[in-house]
C-alpha positions as CSV (number, residue, x, y, z in Angstrom):
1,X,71.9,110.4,84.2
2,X,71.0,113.8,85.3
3,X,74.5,116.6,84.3
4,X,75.8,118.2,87.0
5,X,74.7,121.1,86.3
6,X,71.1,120.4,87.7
7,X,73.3,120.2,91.0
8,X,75.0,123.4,90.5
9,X,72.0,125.1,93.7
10,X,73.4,129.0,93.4
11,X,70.6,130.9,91.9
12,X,68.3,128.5,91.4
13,X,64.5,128.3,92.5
14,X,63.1,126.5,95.1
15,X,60.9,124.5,92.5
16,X,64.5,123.9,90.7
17,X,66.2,122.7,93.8
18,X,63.2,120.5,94.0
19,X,63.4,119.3,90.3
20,X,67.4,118.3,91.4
21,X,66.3,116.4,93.6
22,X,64.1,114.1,92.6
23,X,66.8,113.9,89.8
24,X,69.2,113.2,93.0
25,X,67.0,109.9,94.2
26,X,66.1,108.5,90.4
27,X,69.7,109.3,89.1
28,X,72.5,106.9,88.4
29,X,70.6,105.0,85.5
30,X,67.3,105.0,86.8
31,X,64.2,104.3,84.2
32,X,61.9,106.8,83.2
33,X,58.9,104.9,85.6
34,X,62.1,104.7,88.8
35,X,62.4,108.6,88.0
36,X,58.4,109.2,88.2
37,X,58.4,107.0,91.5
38,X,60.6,109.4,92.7
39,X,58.8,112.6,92.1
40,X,55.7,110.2,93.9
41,X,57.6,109.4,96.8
42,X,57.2,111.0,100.2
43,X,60.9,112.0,100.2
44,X,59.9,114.4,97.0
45,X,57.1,116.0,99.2
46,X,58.9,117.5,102.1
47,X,58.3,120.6,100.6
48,X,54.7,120.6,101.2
49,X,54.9,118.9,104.6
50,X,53.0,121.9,107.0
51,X,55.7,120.5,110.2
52,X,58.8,120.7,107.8
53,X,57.6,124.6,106.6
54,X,56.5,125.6,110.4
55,X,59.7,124.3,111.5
56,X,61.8,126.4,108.3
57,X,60.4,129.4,109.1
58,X,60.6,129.4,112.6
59,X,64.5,128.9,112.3
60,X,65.7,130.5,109.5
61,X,62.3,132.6,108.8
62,X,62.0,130.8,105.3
63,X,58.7,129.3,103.5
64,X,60.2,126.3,102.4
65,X,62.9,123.5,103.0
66,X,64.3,124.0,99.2
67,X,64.9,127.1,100.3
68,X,67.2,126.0,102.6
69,X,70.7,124.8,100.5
70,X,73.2,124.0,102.8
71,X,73.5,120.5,105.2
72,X,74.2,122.5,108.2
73,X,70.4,124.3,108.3
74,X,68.8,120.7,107.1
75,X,70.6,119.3,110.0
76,X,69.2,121.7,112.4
77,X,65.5,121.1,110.9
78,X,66.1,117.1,111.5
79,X,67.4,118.1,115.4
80,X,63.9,120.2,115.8
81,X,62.2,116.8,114.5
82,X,64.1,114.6,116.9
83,X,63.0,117.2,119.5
84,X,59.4,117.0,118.7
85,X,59.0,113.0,118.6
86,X,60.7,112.9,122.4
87,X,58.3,115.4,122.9
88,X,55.6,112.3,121.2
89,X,56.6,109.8,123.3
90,X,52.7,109.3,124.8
91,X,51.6,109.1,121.3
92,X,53.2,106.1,119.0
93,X,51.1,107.4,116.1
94,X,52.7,110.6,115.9
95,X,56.2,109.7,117.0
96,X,56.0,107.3,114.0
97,X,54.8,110.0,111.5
98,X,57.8,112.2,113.1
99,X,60.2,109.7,112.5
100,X,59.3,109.2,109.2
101,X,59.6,113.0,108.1
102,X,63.0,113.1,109.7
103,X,63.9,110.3,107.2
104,X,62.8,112.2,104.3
105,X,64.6,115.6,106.0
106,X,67.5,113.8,106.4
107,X,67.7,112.4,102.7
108,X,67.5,116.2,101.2
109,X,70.2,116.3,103.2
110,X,72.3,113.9,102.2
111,X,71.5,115.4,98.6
112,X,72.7,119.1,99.7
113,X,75.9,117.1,101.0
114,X,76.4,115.8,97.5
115,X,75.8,119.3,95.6
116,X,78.3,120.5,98.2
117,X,81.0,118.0,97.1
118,X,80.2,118.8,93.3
119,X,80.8,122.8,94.3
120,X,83.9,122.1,96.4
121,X,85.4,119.7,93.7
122,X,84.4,122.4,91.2
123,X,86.1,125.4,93.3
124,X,89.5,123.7,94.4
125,X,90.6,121.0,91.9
126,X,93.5,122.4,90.6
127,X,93.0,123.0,86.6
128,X,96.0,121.0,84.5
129,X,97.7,122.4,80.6
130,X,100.2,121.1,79.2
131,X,101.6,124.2,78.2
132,X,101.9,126.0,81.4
133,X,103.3,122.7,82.9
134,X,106.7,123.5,84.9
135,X,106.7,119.3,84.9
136,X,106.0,118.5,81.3
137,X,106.7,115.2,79.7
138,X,110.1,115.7,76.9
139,X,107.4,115.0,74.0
140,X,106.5,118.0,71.7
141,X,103.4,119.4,72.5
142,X,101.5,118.4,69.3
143,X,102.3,115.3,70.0
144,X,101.0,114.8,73.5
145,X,97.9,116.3,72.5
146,X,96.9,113.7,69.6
147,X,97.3,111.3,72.0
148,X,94.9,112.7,73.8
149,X,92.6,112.8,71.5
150,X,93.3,109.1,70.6
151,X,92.3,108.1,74.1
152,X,89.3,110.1,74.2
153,X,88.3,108.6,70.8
154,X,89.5,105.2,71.0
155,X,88.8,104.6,74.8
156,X,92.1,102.4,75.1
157,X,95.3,103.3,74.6
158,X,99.1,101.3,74.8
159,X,102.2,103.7,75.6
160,X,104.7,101.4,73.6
161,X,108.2,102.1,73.5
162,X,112.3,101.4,75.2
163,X,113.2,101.1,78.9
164,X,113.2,105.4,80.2
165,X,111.4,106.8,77.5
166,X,108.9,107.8,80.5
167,X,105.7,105.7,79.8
168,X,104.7,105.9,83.6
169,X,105.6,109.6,84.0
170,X,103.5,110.6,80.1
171,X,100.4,108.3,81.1
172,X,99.4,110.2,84.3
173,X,99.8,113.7,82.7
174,X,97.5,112.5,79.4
175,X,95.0,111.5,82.5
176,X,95.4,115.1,83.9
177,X,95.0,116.5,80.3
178,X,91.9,114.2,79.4
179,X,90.1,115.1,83.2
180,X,90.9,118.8,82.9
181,X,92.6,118.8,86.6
182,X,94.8,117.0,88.8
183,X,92.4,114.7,90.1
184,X,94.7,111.4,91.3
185,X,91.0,110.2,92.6
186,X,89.7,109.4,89.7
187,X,93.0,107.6,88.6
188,X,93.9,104.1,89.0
189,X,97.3,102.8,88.9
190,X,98.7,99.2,88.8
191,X,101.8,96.8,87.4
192,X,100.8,93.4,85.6
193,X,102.6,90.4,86.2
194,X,103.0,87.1,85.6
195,X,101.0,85.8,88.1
196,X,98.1,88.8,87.9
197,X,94.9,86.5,87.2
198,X,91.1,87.3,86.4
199,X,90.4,86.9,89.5
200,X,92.3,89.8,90.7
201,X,91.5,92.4,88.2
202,X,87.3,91.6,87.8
203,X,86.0,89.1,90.3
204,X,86.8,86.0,92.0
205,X,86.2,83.6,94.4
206,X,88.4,84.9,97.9
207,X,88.0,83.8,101.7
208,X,86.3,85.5,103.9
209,X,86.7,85.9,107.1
210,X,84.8,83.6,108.8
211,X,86.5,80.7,107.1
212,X,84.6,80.2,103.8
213,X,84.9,81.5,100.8
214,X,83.2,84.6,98.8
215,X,82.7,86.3,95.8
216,X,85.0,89.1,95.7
217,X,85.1,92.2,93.3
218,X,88.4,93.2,91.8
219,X,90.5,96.5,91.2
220,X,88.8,97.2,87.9
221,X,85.2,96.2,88.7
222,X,85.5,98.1,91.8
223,X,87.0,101.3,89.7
224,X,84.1,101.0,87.1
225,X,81.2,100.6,90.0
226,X,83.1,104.4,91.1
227,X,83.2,106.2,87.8
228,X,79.6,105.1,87.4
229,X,78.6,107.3,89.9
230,X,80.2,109.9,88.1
231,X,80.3,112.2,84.6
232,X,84.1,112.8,85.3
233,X,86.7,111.2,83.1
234,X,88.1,107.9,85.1
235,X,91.6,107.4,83.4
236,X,93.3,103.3,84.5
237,X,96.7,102.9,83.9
238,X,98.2,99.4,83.7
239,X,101.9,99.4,84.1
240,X,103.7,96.9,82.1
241,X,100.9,95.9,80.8
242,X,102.6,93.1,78.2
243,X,103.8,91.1,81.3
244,X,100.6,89.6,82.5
245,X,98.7,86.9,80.4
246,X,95.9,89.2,78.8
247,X,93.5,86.9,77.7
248,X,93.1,86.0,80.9
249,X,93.5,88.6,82.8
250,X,91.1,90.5,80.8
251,X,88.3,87.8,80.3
252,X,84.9,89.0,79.2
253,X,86.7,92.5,79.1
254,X,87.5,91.9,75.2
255,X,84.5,92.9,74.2
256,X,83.4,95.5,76.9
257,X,86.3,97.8,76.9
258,X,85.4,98.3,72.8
259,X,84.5,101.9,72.5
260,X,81.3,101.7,71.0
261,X,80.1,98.8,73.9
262,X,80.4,101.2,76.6
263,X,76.8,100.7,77.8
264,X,74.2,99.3,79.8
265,X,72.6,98.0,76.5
266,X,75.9,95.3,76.9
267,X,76.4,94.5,80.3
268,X,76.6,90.6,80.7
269,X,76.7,88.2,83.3
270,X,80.5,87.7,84.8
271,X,82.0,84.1,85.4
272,X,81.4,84.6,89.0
273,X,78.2,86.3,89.0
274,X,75.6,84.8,91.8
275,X,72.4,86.8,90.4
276,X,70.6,85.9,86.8
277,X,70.4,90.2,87.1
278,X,74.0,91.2,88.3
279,X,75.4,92.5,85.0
280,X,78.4,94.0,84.8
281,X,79.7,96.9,81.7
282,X,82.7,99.1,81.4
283,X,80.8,103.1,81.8
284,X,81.8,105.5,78.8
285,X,83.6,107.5,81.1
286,X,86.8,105.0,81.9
287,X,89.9,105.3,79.9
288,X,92.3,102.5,80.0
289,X,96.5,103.8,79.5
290,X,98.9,100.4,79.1
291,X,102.3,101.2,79.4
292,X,104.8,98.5,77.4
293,X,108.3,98.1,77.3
294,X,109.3,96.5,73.7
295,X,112.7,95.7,75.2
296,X,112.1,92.3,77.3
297,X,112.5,89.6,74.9
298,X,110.5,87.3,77.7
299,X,107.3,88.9,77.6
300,X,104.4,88.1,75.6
301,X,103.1,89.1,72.4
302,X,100.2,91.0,73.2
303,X,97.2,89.2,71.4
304,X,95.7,90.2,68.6
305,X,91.8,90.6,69.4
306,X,93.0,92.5,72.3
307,X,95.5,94.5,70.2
308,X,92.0,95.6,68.2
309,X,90.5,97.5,70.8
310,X,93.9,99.5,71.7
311,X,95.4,102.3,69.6
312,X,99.3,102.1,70.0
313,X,101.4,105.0,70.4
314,X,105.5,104.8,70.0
315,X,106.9,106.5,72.5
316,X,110.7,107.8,71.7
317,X,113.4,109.0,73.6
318,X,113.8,112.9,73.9
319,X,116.8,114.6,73.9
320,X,115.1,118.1,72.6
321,X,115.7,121.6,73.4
322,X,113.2,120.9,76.8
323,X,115.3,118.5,77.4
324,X,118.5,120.1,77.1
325,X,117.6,123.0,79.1
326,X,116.4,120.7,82.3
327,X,119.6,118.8,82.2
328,X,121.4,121.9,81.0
329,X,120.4,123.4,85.2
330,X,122.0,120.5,86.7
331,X,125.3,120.0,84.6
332,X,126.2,122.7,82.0
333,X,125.2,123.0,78.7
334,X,128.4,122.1,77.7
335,X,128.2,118.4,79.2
336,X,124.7,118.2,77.8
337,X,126.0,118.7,74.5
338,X,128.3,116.1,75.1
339,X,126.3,113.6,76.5
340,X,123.5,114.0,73.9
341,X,126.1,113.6,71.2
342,X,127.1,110.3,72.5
343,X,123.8,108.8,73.4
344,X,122.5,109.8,69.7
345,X,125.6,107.9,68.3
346,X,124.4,104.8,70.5
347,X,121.0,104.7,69.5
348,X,121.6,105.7,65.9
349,X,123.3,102.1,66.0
350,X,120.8,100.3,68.2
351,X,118.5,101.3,65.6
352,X,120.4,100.6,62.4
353,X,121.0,96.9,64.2
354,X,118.5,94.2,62.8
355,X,118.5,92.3,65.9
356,X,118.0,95.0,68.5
357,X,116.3,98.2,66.7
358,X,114.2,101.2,67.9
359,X,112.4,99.9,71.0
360,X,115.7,99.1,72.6
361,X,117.3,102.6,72.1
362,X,118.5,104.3,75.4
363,X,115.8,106.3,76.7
364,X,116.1,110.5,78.5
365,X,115.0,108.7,81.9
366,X,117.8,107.7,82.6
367,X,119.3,111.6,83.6
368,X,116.1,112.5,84.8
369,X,116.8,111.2,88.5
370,X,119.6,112.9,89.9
371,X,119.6,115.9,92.3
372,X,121.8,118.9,91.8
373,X,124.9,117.1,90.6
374,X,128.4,118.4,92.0
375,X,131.1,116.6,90.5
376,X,130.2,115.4,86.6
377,X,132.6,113.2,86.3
378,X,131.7,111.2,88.8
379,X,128.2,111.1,88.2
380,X,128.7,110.1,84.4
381,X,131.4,107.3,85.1
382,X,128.6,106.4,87.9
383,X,125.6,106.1,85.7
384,X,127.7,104.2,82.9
385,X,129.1,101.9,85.1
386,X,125.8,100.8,86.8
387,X,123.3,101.5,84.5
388,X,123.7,102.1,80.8
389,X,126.2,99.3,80.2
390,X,124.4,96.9,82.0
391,X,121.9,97.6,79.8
392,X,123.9,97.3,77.0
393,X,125.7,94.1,78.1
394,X,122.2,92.6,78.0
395,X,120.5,93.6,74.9
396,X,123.7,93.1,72.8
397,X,124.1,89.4,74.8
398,X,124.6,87.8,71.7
399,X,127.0,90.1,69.9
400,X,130.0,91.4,72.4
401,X,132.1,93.0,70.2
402,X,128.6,95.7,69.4
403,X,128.3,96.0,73.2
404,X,132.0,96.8,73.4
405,X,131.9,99.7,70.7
406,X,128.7,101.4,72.3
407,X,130.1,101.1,76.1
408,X,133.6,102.7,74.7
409,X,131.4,105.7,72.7
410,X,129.3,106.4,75.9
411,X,133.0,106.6,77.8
């Protein structure tokens, strides 16, 4: 696959711009002999064509039609060619040869379109650092960072951790941080379920609309086929990822979403494949972000061959000097203080608990939602009352008297 750099036209020659492309028509995994067919093909010759260079120079006073590097001028060439074969109308033979050359015209076209996408993209997609985020996730910097890193190195990762430790919120900024931009199009969200099925997320038999039934491609088939056409980072995020049944969600995906399978050298036929030769592989550039919450005692253990391909990151609740200081705008520092010191106290003994521990501590999400708050009080008893002890009620079901002590030291 060609980079995008051969795409990058400012500057470049006119036997460059020709080089790109013939890169443009062979690209997206062509062969070495597809690639050479290109350079062959009439499409490749328009720059030799003596109609194509009168018509160039006429308009625009240039020599060539790779001089040429925006749509708009191409456009205009094709319009003088749709001119000339009315003009041909007494002479099949000619009107046919037109015809033809507009078709080549109009595919260095379409090619200058593309590069003019690539430059736009390049120009306007707003660059993304965690450091100079006004948003930023609670997590220390060196932290968010390495697990950058471990999705860029391991392909796969699982945000693991208690209800409100903001698994959601973190796995869209480490997309951002791992594309280099705020680039929601080349992310893909969705929440497993219990009755999420193969057939949903890779391929499956579907009707159609004329009654019968048809294969039909899936969320991540489709998101695959996109970031193929692409060098860009694709990052998938699978909410609640521990709540579908992997195995068979995921199918022949055990082995493809492995790091080191990320090629054409292992596509394989799908279940619902129709062609001997429609092969499908998961391309280098997609990342795959679970999100899991360790505190539903319902869901399923996530399985172990699948657990092999993912590196797991704990997520923890934050209650840290960034933390403090957002809260801090919407309170007073002195209610922060107090609230931290009581939700500490909580966890400290979630934690120290055999039968609940660590991923059912009360996570910083939970004071992350309110607007500008106007009477405290209020808004404490409020968020006790509906939220955290419900909470607590139901992961101390089986011992009241511990849910009784927490609720009376969050009071």
């Amino acid at each position: 696959m060609a980079t995008k750099d051969i795409y990058i036209l400012k500057g470049k020659t006119s036997e460059q711009v020709n080089l790109a492309y013939i890169a443009f028509m062979g690209d997206k995994d062509a062969t070495t002999k597809q690639i050479k067919d290109a350079e062959n093909s009439n499409y490749a010759k328009i720059g030799t064509r003596q109609t194509v260079s009168e018509i160039v120079h006429k308009l625009y006073s240039k020599n060539c039609i790779f001089d040429l590097r925006d749509s708009e001028s191409v456009q205009n060439v094709s319009g003088e060619l749709s001119t000339m074969i009315a003009d041909a109308a007494c002479n099949p033979k000619e009107q046919k040869e037109l015809k033809n050359l507009r078709s080549y015209i109009n595919k260095y076209k379409d090619f200058l379109t593309y590069c003019e996408h690539l430059a736009n993209v390049a120009e306007h997609k707003p660059e993304y650092n965690f450091t100079t985020d006004a948003d930023k996730p609670f997590i220390s910097e060196e932290k968010f960072l390495k697990i950058v890193s471990l999705l860029g190195r391991k392909k796969n990762i699982i945000l693991e951790g208690a209800p409100g430790v903001g698994k959601t919120f973190l796995a869209r900024k480490i997309a951002y941080q791992l594309i280099g931009g705020i680039k929601d199009e080349n992310i893909e969200m969705l929440q497993f379920h219990q009755s999420y099925s193969y057939e949903d997320f890779i391929q499956g038999i579907r009707p159609s609309d004329n009654g019968s039934f048809e294969v039909r491609n899936g969320i991540f088939y489709d998101f695959c086929q996109k970031a193929r056409r692409s060098e860009e980072p694709f990052v998938f995020i699978i909410d609640e990822i521990n709540r579908g049944n992997l195995s068979k969600i995921f199918g022949e995906l055990m082995m493809l979403i492995e790091a080191d399978k990320r090629s054409k050298k292992y596509a394989i036929k799908l279940t619902y494949s129709e062609e001997e030769d429609d092969r499908f592989y998961v391309p280098s550039n997609v990342y795959i972000i679970g999100c899991m919450n360790t505190a539903d005692r319902s869901l399923a253990i996530v399985d172990y061959a699948l657990r092999r391909r993912f590196a797991f990151c704990q997520i923890q609740p934050e209650f840290n000097d960034t933390f403090q200081e957002f809260l801090s705008a919407k309170i007073g520092k002195e209610n922060v203080g107090k609230i931290i010191k009581r939700i500490k106290q909580v966890n400290d003994m979630i934690q120290a608990t055999p039968t609940l521990g660590r991923g059912l501590e009360i996570g910083h999400s939970y004071f992350c939602q309110s607007e500008e708050i106007q009477d405290f009080t209020t808004w404490w008893a409020d968020l006790c009352d509906y939220e955290l002890f419900p909470y607590i009620q139901e992961i101390c079901f089986d011992n009241e008297d511990l849910g009784l002590e927490l609720c009376n030291i969050l009071r």
